[in-house]
C-alpha positions as CSV (number, residue, x, y, z in Angstrom):
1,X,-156.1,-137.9,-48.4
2,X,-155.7,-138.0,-44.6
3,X,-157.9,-140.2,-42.7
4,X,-156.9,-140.6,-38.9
5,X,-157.9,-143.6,-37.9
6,X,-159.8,-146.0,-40.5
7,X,-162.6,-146.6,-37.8
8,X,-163.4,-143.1,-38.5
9,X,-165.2,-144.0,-41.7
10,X,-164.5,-142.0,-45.0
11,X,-168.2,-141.4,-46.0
12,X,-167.4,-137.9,-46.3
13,X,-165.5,-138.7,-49.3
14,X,-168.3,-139.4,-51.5
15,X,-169.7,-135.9,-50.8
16,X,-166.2,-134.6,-52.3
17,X,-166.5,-136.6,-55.4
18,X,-169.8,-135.4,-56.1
19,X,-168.6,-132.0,-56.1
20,X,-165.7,-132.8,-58.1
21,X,-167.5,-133.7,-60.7
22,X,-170.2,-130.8,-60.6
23,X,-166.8,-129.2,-60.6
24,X,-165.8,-130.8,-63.9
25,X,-169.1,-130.0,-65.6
26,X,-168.7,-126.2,-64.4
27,X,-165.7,-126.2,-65.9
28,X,-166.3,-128.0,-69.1
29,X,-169.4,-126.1,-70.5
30,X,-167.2,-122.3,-69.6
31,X,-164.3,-124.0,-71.4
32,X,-166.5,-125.0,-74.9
33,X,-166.1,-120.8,-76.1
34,X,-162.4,-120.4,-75.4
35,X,-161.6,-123.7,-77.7
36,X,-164.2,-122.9,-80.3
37,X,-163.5,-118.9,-80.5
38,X,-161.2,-119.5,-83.7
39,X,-163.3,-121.9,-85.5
40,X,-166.6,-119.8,-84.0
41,X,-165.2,-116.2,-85.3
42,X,-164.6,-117.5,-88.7
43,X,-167.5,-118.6,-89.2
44,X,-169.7,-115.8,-87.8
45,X,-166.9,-113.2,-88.3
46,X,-167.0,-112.1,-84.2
47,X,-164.4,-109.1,-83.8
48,X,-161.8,-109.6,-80.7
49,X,-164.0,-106.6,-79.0
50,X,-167.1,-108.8,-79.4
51,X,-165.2,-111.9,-77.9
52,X,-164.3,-109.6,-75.0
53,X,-167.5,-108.5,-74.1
54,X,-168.7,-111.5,-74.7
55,X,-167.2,-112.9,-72.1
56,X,-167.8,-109.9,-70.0
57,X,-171.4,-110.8,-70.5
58,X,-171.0,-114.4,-68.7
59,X,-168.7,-112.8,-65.8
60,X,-171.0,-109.7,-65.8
61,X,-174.1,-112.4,-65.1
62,X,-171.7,-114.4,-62.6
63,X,-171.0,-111.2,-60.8
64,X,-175.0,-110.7,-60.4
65,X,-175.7,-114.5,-59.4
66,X,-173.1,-114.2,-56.7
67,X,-175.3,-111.1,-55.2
68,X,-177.9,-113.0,-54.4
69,X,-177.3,-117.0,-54.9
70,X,-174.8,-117.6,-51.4
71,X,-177.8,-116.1,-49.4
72,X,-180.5,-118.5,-51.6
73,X,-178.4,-121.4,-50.9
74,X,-177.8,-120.3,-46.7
75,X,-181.6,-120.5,-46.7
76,X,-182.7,-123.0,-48.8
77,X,-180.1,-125.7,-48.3
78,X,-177.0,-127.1,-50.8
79,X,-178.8,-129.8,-52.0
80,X,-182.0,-128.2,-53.8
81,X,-179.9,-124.9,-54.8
82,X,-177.3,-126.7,-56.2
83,X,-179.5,-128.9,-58.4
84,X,-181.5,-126.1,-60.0
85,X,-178.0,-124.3,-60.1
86,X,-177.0,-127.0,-63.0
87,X,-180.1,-127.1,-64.7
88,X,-180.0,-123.8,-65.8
89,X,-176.4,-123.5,-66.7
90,X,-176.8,-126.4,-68.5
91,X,-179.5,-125.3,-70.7
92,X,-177.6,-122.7,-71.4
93,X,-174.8,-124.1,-72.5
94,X,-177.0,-126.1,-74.8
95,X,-178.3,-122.4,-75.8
96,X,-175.5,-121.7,-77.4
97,X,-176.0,-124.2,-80.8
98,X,-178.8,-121.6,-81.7
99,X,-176.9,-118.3,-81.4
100,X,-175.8,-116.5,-84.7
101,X,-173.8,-113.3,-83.7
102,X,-172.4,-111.6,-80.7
103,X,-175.6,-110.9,-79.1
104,X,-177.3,-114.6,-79.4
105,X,-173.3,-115.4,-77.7
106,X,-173.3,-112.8,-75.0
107,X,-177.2,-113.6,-73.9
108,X,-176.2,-117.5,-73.5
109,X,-173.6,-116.8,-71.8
110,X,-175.4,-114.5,-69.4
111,X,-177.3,-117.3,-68.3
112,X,-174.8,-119.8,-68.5
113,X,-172.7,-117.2,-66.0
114,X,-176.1,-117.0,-63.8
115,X,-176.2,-120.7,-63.1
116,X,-172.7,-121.7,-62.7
117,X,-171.8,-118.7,-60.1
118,X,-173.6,-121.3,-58.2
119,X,-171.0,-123.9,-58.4
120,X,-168.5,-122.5,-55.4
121,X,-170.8,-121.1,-53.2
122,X,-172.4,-124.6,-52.7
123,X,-169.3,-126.4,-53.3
124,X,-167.6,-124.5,-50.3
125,X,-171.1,-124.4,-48.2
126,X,-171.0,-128.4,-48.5
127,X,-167.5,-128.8,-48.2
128,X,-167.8,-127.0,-44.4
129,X,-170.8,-129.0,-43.6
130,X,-168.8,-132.6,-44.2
131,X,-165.5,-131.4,-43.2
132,X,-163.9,-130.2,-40.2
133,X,-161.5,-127.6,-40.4
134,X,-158.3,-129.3,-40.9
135,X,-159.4,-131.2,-44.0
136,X,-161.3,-128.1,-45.5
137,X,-158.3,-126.7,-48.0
138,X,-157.2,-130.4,-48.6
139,X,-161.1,-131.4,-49.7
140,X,-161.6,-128.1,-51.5
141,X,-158.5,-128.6,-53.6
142,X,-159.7,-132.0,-54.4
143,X,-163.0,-131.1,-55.5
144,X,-161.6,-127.6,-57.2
145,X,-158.8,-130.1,-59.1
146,X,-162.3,-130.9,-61.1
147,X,-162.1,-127.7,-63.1
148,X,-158.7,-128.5,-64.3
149,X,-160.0,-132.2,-64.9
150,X,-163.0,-129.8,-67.0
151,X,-160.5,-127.7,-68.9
152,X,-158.5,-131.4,-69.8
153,X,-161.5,-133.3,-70.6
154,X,-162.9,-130.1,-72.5
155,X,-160.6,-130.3,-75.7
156,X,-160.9,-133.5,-76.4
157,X,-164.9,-133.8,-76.4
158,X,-165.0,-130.8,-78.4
159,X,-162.4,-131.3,-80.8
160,X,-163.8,-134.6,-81.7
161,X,-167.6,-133.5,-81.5
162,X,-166.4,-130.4,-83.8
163,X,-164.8,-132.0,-86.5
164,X,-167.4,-134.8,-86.7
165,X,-170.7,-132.6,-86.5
166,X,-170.0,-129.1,-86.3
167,X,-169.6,-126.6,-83.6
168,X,-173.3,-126.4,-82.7
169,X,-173.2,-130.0,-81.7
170,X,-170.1,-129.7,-79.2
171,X,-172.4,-127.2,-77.1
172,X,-175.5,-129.6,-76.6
173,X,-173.0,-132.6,-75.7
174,X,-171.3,-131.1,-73.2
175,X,-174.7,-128.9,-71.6
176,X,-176.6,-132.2,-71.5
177,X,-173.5,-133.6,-68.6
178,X,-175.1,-131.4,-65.4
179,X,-178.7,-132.7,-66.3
180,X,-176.9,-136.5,-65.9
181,X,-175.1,-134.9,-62.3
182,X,-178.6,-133.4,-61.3
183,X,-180.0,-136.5,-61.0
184,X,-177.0,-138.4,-58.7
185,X,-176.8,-134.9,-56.4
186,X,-180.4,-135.5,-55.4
187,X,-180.0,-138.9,-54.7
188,X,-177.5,-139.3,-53.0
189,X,-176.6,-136.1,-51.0
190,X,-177.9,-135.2,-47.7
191,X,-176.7,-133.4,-44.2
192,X,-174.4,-135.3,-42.2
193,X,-177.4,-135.6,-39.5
194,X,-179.6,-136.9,-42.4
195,X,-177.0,-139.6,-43.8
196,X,-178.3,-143.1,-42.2
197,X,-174.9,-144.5,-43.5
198,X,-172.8,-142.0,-41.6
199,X,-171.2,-143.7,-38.6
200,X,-171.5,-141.9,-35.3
201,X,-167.5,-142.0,-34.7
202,X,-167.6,-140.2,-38.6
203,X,-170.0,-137.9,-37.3
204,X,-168.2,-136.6,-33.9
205,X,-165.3,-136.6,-36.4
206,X,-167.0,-134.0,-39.1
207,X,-168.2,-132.0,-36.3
208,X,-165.3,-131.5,-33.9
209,X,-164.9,-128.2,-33.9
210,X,-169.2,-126.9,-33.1
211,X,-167.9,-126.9,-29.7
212,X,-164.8,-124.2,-30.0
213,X,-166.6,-122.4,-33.2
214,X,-169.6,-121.6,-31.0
215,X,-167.8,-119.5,-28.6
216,X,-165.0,-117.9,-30.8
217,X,-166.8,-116.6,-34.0
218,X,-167.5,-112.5,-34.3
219,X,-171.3,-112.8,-34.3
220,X,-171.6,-116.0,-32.3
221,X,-173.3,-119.3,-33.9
222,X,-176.4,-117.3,-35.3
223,X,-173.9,-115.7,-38.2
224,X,-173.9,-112.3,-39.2
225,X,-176.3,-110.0,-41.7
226,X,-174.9,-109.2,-44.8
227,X,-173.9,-105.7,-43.4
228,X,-172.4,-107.2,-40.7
229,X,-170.2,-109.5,-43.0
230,X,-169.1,-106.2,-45.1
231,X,-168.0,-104.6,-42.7
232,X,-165.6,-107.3,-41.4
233,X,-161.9,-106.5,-41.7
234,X,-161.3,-110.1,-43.0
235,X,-164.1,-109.4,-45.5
236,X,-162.1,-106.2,-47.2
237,X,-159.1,-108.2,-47.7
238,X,-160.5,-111.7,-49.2
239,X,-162.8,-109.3,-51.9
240,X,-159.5,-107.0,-52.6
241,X,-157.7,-110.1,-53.0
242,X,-160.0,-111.8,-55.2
243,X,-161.2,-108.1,-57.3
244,X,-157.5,-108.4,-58.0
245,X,-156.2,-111.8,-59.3
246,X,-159.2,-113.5,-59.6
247,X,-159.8,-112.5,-63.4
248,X,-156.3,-113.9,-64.4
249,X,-157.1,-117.7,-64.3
250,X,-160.4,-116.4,-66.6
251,X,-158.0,-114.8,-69.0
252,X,-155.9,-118.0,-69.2
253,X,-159.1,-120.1,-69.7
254,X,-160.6,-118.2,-72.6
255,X,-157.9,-116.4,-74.4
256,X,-154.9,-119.1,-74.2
257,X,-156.2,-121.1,-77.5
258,X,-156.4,-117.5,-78.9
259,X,-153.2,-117.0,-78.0
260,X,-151.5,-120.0,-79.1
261,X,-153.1,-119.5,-82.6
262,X,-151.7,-116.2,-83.2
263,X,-148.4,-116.2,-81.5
264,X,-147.0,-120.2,-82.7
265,X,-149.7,-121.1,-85.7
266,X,-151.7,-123.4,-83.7
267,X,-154.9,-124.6,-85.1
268,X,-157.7,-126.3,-83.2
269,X,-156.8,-130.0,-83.7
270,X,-153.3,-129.2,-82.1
271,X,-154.5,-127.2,-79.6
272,X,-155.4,-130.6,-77.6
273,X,-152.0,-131.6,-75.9
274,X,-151.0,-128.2,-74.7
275,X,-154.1,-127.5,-73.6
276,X,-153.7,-131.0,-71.8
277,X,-150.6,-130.6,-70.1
278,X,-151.5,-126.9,-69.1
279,X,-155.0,-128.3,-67.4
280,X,-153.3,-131.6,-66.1
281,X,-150.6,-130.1,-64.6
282,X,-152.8,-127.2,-62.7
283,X,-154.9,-130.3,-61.6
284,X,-152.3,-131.1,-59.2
285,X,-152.2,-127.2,-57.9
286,X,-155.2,-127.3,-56.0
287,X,-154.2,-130.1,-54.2
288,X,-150.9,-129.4,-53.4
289,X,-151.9,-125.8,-52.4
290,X,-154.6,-127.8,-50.0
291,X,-152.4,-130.0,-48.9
292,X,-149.6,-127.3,-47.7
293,X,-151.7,-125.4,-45.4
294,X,-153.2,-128.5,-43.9
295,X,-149.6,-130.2,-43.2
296,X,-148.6,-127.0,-41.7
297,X,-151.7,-126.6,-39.9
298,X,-151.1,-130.5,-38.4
299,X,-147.6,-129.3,-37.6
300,X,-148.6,-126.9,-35.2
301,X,-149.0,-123.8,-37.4
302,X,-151.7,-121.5,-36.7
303,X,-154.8,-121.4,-39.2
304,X,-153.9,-118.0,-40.7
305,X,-150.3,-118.5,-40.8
306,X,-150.6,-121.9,-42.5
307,X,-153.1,-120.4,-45.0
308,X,-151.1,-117.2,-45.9
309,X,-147.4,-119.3,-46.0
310,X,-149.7,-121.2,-48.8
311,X,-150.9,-118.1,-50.7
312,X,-147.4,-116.6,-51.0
313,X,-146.1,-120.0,-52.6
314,X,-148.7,-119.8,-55.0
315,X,-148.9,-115.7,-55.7
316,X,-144.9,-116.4,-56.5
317,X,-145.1,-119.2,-59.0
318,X,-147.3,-117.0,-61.3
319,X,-144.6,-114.4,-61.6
320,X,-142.8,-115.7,-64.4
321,X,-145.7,-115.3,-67.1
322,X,-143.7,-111.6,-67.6
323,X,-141.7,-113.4,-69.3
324,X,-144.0,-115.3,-71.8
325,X,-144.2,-111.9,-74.8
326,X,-140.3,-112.7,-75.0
327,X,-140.3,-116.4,-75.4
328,X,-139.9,-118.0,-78.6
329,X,-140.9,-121.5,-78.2
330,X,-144.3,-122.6,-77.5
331,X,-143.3,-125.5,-75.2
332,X,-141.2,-123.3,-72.8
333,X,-144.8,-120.7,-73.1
334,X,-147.0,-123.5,-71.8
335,X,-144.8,-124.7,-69.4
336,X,-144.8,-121.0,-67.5
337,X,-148.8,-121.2,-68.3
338,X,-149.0,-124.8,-66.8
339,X,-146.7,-123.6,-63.7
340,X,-149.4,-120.3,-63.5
341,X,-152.8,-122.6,-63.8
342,X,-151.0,-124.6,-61.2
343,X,-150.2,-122.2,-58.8
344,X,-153.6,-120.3,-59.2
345,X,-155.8,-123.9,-58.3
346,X,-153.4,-123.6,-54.9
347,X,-154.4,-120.0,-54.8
348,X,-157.8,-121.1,-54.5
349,X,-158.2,-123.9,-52.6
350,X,-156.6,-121.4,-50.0
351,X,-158.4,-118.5,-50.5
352,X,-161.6,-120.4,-50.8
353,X,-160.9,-122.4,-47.3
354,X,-160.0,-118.9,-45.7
355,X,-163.8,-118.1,-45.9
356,X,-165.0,-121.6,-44.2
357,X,-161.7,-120.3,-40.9
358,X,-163.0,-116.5,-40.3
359,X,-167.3,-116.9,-40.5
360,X,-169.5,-119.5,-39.5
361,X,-171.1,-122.1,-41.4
362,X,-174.3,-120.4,-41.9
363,X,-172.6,-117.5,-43.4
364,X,-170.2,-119.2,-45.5
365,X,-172.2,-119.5,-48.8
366,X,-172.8,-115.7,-48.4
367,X,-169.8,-114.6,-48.1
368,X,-168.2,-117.1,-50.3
369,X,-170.7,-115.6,-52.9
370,X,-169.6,-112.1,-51.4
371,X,-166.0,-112.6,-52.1
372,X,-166.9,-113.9,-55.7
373,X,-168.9,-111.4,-56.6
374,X,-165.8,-108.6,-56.5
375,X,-163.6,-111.3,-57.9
376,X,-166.3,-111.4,-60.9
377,X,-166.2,-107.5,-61.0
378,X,-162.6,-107.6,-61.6
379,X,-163.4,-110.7,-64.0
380,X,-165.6,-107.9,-66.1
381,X,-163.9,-105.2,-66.4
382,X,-160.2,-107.1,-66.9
383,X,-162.0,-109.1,-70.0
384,X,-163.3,-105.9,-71.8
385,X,-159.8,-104.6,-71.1
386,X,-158.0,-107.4,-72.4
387,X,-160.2,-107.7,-75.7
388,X,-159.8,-103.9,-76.2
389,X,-155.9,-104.5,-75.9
390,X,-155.7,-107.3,-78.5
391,X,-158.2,-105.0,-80.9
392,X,-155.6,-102.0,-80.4
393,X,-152.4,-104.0,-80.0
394,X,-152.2,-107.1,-81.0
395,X,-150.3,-108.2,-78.6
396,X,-150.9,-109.4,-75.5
397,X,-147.5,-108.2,-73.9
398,X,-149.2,-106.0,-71.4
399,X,-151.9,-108.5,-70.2
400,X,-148.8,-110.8,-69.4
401,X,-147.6,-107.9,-67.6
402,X,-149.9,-107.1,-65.3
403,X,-151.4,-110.8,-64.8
404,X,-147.5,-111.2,-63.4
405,X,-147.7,-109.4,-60.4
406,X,-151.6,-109.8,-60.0
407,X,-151.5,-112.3,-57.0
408,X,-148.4,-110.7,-55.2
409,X,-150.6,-107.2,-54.9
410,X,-153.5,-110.1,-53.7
411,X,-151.5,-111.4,-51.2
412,X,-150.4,-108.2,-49.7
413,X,-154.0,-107.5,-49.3
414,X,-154.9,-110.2,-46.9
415,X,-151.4,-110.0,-45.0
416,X,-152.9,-106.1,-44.7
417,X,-156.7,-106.9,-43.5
418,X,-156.8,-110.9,-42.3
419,X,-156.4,-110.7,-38.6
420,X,-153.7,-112.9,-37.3
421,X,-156.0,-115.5,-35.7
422,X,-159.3,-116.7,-37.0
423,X,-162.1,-118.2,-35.4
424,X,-160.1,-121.5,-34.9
């Protein structure tokens, strides 16, 4: 990470690894489904239509938290939203040991979606308050490597807690983790003005760019209604771009041990090191995403060029899942996977940062949730697609298909609508 000068201080740091593990939590409790579906659907005999809207239920339930939780969190603050945020996806995610068909499924994971569309809206809202500007993508992908660190961590915990006590089991282990976070949030976060251990040069340094923001955002320092934010040409493009690719990292989190079951044989206590190396190597995504539109940033590059040049990267290193339906060999499979989970974490730590460059801080938990919200939509309706694919199909050629070109079509969505300078 890039620290200027070391008498600056690197307090801010702590705040990151706070939300990198949140992150990891987030990301371990949505995982638990995905790697349990086989062993799950045996034993309560859930069709692949079920599974589908099953999920649709947690992304339908994201899609609704995100309506409402950025604008809860802009008025109540990051550090009491995001606690309560965790307690009730936990909880949920505990839920799930008690449900016995599609419908005990689908209502935990409505809640479980509820709380966790939480996670990013908070996460980014923090993020802008420690950071300035030219950290932001290089801190977001650091904290956003934490769902990839979740999916990793994920297989293990539950292929082990599986085996030795049963299914029901792995879902209270891993929901009782955020109640253990919960607890180390409210202690130890707090506003940069509020941190006594927060050196003054630190400070000036989190807060260098109040001065320019206050006199080049749309709406001026106030922020903007949520009509106001709507009806913002940057605010078109981000929600088309997300509406569009956003559900293909979902379909790679709960369908790939699906997929590797049907297509190469693979049963749950193999499913471990691919699903390692896929989550591992997209770990590194997010940060090398971050890290390209902040070096270009540092080497002169303006804020929107730097952040686009990044996107495009990324958008083109997901192409080559077309060719996945014509591979034979399931190592040369999750190595496309891997490169696609890689270059979607870069994806986000870019499109997430774009929010925190075009809108001021008090509107960046809304309209981060804003943005989510049509990515969740797409998330929805994509998920009962894909399930009513595999039903009718059984193959998942044309999910490969589309998913291939999904963050090109993003991209040209935000080169159409993103002005060519934001507030910075």
């Amino acid at each position: 990470m890039s620290i200027e000068n070391s008498k600056i201080g690197h307090y801010r740091w702590r705040v990151i690894a706070l939300l990198f593990f949140a992150t990891t939590i987030n990301y371990i409790d949505r995982q638990v489904l995905g790697m349990l579906k086989p062993v799950i659907t045996d034993d309560i005999h859930i069709s692949e239509a079920d599974y589908g809207y099953i999920v649709s239920a947690f992304q339908a339930a994201y899609a609704l938290g995100l309506l409402f939780i950025g604008r809860i969190i802009d008025k109540f603050g990051t550090r009491i939203s995001y606690a309560v945020a965790i307690v009730v996806w936990s909880l949920a995610g505990c839920f799930h040991a008690a449900a016995r068909g599609a419908l005990g499924f689908g209502m935990a994971r409505f809640f479980l979606g509820l709380g966790e569309s939480a996670n990013f809206p908070a996460a980014i809202k923090a993020t802008a308050e420690w950071f300035p500007v030219k950290e932001r993508a290089l801190a977001t992908g650091i904290f956003n490597a934490g769902s990839n660190i979740g999916a990793v961590v994920s297989p293990i915990i539950v292929t082990y807690v599986t085996v030795a006590y049963g299914w029901q089991m792995a879902f209270i282990i891993t929901g009782a983790l955020g109640i253990v976070w919960m607890f180390f949030w409210l202690a130890f976060y707090k506003l940069p003005k509020d941190a006594k251990k927060l050196t003054k040069e630190e400070f000036d340094y989190i807060n260098q760019d109040e001065k320019k923001a206050s006199t080049e955002t749309v709406e001026g320092e106030k922020g903007m209604s949520w009509m106001q934010l709507i009806r913002q040409r940057a605010s078109i493009g981000i929600c088309l771009a997300r509406f569009v690719c956003d559900w293909v990292w979902w379909f790679f989190l709960f369908w790939t041990p699906d997929f590797m079951e049907k297509t190469y044989g693979v049963h749950i206590q193999e499913m471990v090191l691919p699903l390692i190396v896929i989550y591992t190597f997209s770990s590194f995504g997010g940060i090398t995403g971050g890290y390209i539109s902040s070096k270009l940033i540092s080497m002169g590059k303006s804020v929107s060029f730097s952040r686009k040049a990044g996107l495009l990267i990324c958008a083109l290193l997901v192409v080559p899942v077309l060719l996945i339906p014509e591979i034979d060999s399931l190592w040369v499979s999750i190595a496309i996977i891997s490169l696609a989970c890689f270059a979607h974490q870069g994806w986000a730590s870019n499109i997430y940062t774009v929010v925190s460059d075009y809108y001021p801080k008090q509107n960046v938990a809304t309209m981060t949730s804003i943005s989510s919200f049509t990515g969740s939509i797409g998330g929805v309706l994509a998920a009962s697609f894909v399930g009513n694919v595999l039903e009718i199909t059984g193959s998942y050629f044309i999910v490969f298909m589309i998913a291939g070109f999904a963050y090109l079509l993003a991209w040209c969505c935000l080169q159409l609508f993103l002005p060519k300078k934001s507030k910075f």
